[in-house]
N, C-alpha and C positions, 0 to 999 in steps of 0.2 A: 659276523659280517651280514650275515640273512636276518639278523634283529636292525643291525642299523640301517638298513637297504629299506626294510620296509618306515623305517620310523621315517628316514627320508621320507619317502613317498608322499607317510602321511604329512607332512609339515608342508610338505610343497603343496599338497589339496589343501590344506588350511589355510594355505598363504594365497592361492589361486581364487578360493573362493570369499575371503574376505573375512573368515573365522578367528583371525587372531582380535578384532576389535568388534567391540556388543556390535549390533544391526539391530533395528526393531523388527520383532516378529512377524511376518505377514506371510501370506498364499504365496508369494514369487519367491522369498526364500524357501522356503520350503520347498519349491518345487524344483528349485534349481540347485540342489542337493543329488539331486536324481543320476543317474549313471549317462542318460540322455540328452545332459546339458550339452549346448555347443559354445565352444569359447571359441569367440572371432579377434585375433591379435591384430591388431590395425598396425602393425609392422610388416606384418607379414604382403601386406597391402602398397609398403613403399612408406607410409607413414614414418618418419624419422625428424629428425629436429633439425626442420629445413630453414632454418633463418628465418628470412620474412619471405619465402616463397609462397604462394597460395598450394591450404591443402586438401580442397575442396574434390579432388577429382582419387583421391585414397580414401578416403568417408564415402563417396556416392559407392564405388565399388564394393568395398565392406559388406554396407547396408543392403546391395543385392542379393547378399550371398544368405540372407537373415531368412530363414524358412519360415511359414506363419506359424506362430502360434505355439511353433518350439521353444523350449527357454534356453537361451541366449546371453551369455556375458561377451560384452563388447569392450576389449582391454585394449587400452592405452598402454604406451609405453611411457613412463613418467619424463615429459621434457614440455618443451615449449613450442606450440605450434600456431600459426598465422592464416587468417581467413581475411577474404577479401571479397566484395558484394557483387562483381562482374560475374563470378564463376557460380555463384549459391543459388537456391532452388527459388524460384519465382511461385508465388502463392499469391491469390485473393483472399483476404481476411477481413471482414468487418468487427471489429472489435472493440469491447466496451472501454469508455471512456482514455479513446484515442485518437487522433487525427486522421483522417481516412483519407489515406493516399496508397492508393495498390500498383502494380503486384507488390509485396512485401519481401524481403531480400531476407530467405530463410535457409541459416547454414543445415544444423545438424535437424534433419526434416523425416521424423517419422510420422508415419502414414499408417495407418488399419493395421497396427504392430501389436502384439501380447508377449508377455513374458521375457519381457527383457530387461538385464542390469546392464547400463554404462558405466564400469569403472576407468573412473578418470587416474588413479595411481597418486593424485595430488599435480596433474596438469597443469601446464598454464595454459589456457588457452585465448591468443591477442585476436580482435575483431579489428577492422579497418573501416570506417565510415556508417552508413546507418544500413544496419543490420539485426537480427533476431539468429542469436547464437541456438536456441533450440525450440523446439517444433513440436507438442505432441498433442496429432488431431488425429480423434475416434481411436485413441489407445487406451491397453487395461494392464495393468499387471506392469509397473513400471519403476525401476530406483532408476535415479540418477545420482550421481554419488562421489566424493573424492575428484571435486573438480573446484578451477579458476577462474572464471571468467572475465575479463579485461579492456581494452583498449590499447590501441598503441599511442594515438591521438583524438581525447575523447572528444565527445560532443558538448562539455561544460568547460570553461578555461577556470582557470585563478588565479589572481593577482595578486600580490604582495604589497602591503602598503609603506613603500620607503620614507615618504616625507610628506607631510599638510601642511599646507598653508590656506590663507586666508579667501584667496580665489581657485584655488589647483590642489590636485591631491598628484604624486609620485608614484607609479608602482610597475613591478617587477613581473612578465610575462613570460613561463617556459616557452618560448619559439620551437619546441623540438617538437612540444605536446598540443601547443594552440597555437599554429603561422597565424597570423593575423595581416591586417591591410588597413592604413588610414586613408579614406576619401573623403575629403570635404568635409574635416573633423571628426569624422565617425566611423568608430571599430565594428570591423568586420571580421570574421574568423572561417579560417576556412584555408586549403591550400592551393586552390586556383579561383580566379575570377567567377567562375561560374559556379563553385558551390558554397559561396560566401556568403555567411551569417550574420544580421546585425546582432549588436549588443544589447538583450530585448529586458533581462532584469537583472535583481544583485542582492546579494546574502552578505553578509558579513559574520568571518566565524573568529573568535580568537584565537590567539595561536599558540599560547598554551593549554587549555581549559578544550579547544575543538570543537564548543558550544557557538549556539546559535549567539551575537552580541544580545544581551535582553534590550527591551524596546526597540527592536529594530523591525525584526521581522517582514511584514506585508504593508506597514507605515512604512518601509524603504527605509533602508541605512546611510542613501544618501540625501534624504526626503525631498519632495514635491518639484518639479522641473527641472529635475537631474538630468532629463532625455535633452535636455538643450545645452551639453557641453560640445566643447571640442578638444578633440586629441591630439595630440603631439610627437613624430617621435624624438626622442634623444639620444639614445644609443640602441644597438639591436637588442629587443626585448625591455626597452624600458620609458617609459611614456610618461607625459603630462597630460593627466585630464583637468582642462579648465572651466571651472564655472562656480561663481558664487554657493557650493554645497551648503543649505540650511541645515543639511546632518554631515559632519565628519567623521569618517572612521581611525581607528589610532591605530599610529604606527606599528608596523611589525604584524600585524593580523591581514588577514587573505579575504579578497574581496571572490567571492563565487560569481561567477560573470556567466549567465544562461542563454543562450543563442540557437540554440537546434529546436526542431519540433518533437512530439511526443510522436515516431510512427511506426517502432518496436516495440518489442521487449525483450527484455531477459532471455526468459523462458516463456511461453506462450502454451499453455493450456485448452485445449477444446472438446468438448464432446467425450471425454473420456472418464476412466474410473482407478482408481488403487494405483494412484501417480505418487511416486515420496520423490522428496530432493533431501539431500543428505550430504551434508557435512560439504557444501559447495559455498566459496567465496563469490560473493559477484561484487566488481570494482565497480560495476559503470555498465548503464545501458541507457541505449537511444530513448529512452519511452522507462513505462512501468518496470520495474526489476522484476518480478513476475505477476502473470496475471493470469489466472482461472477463471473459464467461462463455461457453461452447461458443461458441468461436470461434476463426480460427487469423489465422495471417498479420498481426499488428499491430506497428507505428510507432507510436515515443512519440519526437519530435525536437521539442529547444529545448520541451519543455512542464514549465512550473513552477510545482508546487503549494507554494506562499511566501504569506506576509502581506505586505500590504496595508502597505508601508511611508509613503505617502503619506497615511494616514490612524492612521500612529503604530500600527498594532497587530503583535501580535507572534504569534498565530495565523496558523497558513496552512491550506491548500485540504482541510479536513476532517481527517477519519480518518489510513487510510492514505491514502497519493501516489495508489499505479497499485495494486490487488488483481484480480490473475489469476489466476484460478478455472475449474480442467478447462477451458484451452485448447488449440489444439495449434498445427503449421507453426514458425515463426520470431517470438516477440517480443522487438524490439530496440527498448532506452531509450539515447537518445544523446542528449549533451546537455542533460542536462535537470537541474534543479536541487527541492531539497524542503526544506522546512525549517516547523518552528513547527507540526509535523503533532499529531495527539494519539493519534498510534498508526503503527504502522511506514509508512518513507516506502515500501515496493513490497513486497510480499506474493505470490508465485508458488507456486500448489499445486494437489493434486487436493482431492477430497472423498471420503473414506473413508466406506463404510457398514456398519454391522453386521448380520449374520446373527441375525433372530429366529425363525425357524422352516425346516426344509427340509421341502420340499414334497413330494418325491418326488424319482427319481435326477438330473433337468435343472433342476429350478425350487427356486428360492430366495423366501421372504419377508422384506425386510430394509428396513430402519428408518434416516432420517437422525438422526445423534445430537445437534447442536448446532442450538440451538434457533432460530438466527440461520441457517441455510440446511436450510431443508425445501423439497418440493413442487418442488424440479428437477427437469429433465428428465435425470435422470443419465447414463439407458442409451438405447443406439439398435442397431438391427437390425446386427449386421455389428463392432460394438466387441469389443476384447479384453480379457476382465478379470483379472484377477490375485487367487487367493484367500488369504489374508493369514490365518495361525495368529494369535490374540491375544498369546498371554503369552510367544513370542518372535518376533513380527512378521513371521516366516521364510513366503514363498512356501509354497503346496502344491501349484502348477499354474496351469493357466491354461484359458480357456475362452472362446467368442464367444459372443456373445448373439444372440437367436434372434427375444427380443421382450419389450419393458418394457411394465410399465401401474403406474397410481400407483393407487394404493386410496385415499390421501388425504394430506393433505401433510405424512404423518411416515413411511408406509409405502409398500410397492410390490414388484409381482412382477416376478421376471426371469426368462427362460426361457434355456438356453444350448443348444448344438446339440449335445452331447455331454456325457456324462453330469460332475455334479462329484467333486471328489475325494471318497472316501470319508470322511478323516481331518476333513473339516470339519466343523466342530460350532457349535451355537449360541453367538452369542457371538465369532466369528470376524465377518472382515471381506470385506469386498471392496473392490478398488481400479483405476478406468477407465484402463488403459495406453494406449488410443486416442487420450483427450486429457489428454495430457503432452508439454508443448511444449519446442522448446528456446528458449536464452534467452543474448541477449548485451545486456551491460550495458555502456557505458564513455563515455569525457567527462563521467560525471554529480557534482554536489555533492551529497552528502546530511549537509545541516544539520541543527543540532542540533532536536530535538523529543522527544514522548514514544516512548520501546521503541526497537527496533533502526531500523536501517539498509535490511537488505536478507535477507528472507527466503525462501529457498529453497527446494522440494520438488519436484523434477520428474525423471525420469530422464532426459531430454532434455540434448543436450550446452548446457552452461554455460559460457560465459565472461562474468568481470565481468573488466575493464581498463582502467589509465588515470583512478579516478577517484579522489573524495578523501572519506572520510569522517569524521562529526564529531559519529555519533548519540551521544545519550545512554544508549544502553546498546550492544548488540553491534553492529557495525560488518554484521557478515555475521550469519546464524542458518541452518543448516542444519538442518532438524528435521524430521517425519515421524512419524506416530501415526494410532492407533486408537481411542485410549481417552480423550483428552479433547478435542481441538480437531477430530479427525476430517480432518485436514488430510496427505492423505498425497502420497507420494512419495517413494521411497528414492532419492539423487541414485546418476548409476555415471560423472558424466564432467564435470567441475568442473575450472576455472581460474581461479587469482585473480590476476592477475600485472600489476605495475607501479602500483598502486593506493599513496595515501598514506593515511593511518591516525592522523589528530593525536590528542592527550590530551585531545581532548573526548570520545572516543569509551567507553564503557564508566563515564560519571564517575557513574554512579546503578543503581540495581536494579532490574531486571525478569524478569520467568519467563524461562528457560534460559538468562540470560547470563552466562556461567562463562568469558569470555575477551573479549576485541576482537572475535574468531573463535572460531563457539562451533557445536560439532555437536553437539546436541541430540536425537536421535532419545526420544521414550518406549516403551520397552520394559519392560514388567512383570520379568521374568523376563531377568535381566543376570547371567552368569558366565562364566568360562572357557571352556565349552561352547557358549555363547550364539553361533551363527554371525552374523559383523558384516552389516550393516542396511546401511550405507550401502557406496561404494569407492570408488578412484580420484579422491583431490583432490589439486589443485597446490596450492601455493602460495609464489609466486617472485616475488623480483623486486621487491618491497613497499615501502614507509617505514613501520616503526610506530614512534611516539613515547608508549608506554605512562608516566603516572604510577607504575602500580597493578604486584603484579604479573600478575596470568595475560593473557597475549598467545592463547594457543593451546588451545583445550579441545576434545577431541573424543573422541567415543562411538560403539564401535559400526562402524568400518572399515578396510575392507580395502584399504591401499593409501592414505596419505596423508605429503605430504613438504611439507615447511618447511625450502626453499632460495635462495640468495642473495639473502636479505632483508637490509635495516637496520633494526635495533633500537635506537635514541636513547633512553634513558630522558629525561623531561621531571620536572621540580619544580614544574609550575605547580599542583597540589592535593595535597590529603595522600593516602596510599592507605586504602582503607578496605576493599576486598574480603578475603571471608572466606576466599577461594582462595589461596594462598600460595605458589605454583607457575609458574613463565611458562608450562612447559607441562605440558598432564594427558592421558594418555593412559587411556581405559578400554574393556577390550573390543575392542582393535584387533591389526589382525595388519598386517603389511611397511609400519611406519613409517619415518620418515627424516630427519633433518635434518643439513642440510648447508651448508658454503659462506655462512654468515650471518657479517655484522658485527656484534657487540654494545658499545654504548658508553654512557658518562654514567653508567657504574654502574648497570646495571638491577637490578631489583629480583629478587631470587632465585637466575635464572644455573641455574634446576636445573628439573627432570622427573620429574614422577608418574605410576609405569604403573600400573594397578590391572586384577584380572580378566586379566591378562595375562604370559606372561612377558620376562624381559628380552633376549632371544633375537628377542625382536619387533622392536625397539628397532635401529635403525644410525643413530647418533650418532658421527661422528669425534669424537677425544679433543682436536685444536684447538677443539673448539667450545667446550669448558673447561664444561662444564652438569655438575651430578650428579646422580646416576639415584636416585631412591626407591622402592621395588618394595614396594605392598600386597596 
């Protein structure tokens, strides 16, 4: 009896602590091994599976009881619980590439916290209107883990397409998930007068397949003066929208109808360090599915921002997936799957700012340009900046800063400790090389949704490997600017190797997707002379199964190789791309391809240099391509 008493024992600590299933190694497990762990049961709090009552007032309690600094598991008791935006913690946040409307309606809200696990038990946890399910500003030492995140009524509807005809399309409205309102033809979402959304854009996904329809995409699926129908209803939940559509979608597939603004997220990231999310569902959020901002050291394992297949929809976890924003240390996505997104499933970059005035020989006055991230905290005492010519992107030096202050949240002064270069002028940029993180990607699915895959900016070493993708438009996007997204980062150390690439990838149009793989840089001023932006990309080792042709586009560097890949051409759509090339080269010096298999008859079999010359170029004459020189 005194062997089984204690083998209990031990199996309920194994089970308490989360040891019957791997964890990835870190500092917080380990430490929370310790005999001085506190486990806070949010039952014990009143916490229970309250229907749709709000549970906002058992979580604030809880979180008081949390000592600093001690480690901490914060257990769930596995059910279903409801949160509602009246009762949740009020925050100002100025946050990258988001609509800035404050305070921010922040449930699970930790604050200057260490050392803590939130075991969610496999939660569900339902949000109600627009809110930010979790919070972690100026925290270290952080899983969050074994959680649901949801909607009861999200902020995207979807339609079901019953019947087209010639002037009208038919379709089918869950009214339980999206109440909606016809006024004067036009669908508004929302379940009273006053928080009612129009009908602002629209996806079309099929509805076997759950892919994006190819050629739809950002040309609209229902193309060009869609905005001037009028709606109809005919029985509760089922509508005629009428108007001449120059694109029709087919029956039986679900129109994504988008109406809310971007003024959450998910999860919300700030100022912190050794944050993982693990093994967390997110269905749905108001804004980004998660977004990291000055912060380093984050874990993205087994978390997947996917629809909600259990309730038939075909949306998933917002926005983008994951948007990393001027982070730095090590962010690694492993495992983790994206799909039914309404904008790129992972987004990794700095924030460019422009030069509006120079102050004298140290100080600069400069301005955030995109109107979705102002009033960050860009600069800090001791960062290294990088000053960026506009109209060829080209470096003029570099500088530490001294000391920032915001003048107000589109402006702000930087001081440096050394004087700036001369040659910089208004209108020039600046670029924080202090937080440019590196970044490994692999084990991940990135399914089909709207824009790319996987977008890149950071000089920080890169590897993506090992995974499979399926976006509807670029697979990769390597890109970098000053001038319109303000999204910079010239990559210098990029691996793409072992990755599959099917023929969903690329099957619609989106800004800079000129290949499966597509280097994008905006540079005003692109010639011959134009010193390359980016350097140093692999890419090896691959499966691309293009319909289309351009597999490879790329702008702009020095140092890029396309080696012992397989290339399958596939039949399963027609091609449509205006690119005609598999590969394009512009602007680049010490190219390379090599040691590739090409089969199925791909489409082209030949190479676009432009701005460059053919001397650039080492191509073996096995690889049977022909060279085009503009």
């Amino acid at each position: 009896m005194k062997i089984l008493s204690i083998s209990f024992i031990f199996l309920l600590i194994l089970f308490l602590t989360g040891s019957f299933t791997p964890q990835p190694k870190s500092e917080l497990n380990f430490k929370t091994t310790k005999a001085d762990t506190t486990f806070i049961y949010l039952k014990d709090f009143g916490l229970r599976n309250t229907k749709r009552k709000d549970c906002h007032k058992f979580i604030n309690e809880a979180l008081k009881t949390i000592e600093p600094g001690k480690p901490t598991v914060l257990v769930f008791t596995r059910g279903e619980y409801h949160f509602y935006p009246d009762q949740a913690s009020k925050r100002n946040y100025f946050k990258s590439n988001t609509t800035n409307v404050n305070p921010r309606n922040c449930s699970f809200l930790f604050e200057n916290m260490s050392n803590i696990i939130i075991e969610g038990n496999g939660s569900n946890l339902i949000f109600h209107g627009q809110m930010q399910p979790f919070t972690f500003d100026n925290c270290q030492n952080i899983i969050l883990r074994n959680i649901n995140i949801d909607w009861e009524q999200p902020l995207i509807a979807q339609a079901q397409v019953l019947q087209v005809k010639e002037n009208s399309i038919r379709a089918s409205i869950n009214l339980k998930e999206s109440p909606f309102r016809i006024e004067e033809g036009k669908l508004f979402f929302g379940t009273t007068k006053y928080n009612q959304q129009p009908w602002k854009s629209t996806m079309e996904f099929d509805r076997d397949g759950r892919f994006v329809v190819p050629q739809t995409g950002d040309l609209g699926c229902l193309g060009q003066g869609w905005q001037n129908y009028l709606a109809e209803n005919i029985l509760p939940g089922i509508i005629d929208i009428h108007f001449p559509f120059l694109r029709k979608p087919a029956v039986g597939n679900f129109l994504i109808m988008r109406h809310a603004e971007r003024i959450h997220s998910g999860i919300f990231i700030q100022n912190s360090k050794n944050v993982t999310v693990e093994n967390v569902n997110l269905y749905h959020a108001t804004g980004l599915g998660i977004l990291a901002q000055f912060s380093e050291d984050l874990t993205f394992d087994r978390y997947r921002a996917i629809p909600n297949k259990a309730k038939n929809r075909y949306f998933g976890g917002g926005d983008d997936g994951i948007q990393i924003s001027n982070c730095r240390g090590l962010i690694t996505i492993n495992n983790c799957e994206f799909a039914g997104l309404m904008d790129d499933a992972v987004n990794v970059h700095g924030t460019s700012v422009q030069v509006v005035e120079v102050m004298g020989s140290k100080q600069l006055k400069c301005r955030f340009m995109h109107h979705q991230s102002t009033g960050l905290n860009w600069g800090h005492r001791g960062d290294k900046v990088s000053f960026i010519e506009n109209s060829t992107m080209q470096p003029l030096g570099a500088g530490e800063i001294s000391s920032f202050k915001l003048l107000d949240n589109e402006t702000f002064l930087v001081t440096f400790t050394t004087g700036i270069p001369k040659q910089l002028e208004v209108g020039d940029a600046l670029e924080n090389l202090t937080w440019s993180p590196d970044l490994l990607v692999t084990n991940s699915h990135f399914k089909s949704g709207r824009a790319r895959g996987l977008l890149v900016s950071t000089p920080g070493k890169v590897v993506i490997e090992n995974n499979i993708f399926e976006s509807s438009g670029s697979a990769i996007l390597i890109a970098g600017d000053a001038n319109n997204w303000f999204e910079s980062g010239a990559v210098k150390d990029v691996l793409i190797k072992s990755n599959v690439f099917t023929e969903l990838c690329n099957t619609s149009s989106y800004q800079f997707c000129e290949g499966i793989i597509s280097v994008y840089p905006e540079i005003p001023v692109l010639n011959e002379q134009t010193p390359p932006f980016h350097k140093n990309i692999r890419i090896e080792n691959n499966q691309f199964n293009p319909f289309d042709y351009p597999v490879l586009f790329a702008r702009s560097v020095d140092g890029i190789s396309f080696s012992n890949n397989t290339v399958t051409r596939s039949s399963r759509f027609e091609p449509y791309h205006h690119r005609k090339f598999t590969f394009s080269f512009e602007a680049c010096k010490n190219t390379a391809i090599s040691n590739n298999t090409f089969s199925g008859e791909v489409l082209g079999m030949n190479i676009l240099l432009k701005w460059m010359p053919e001397n650039e170029l080492n191509c073996s004459p096995e690889q049977k391509l022909k060279v085009k020189v503009e």
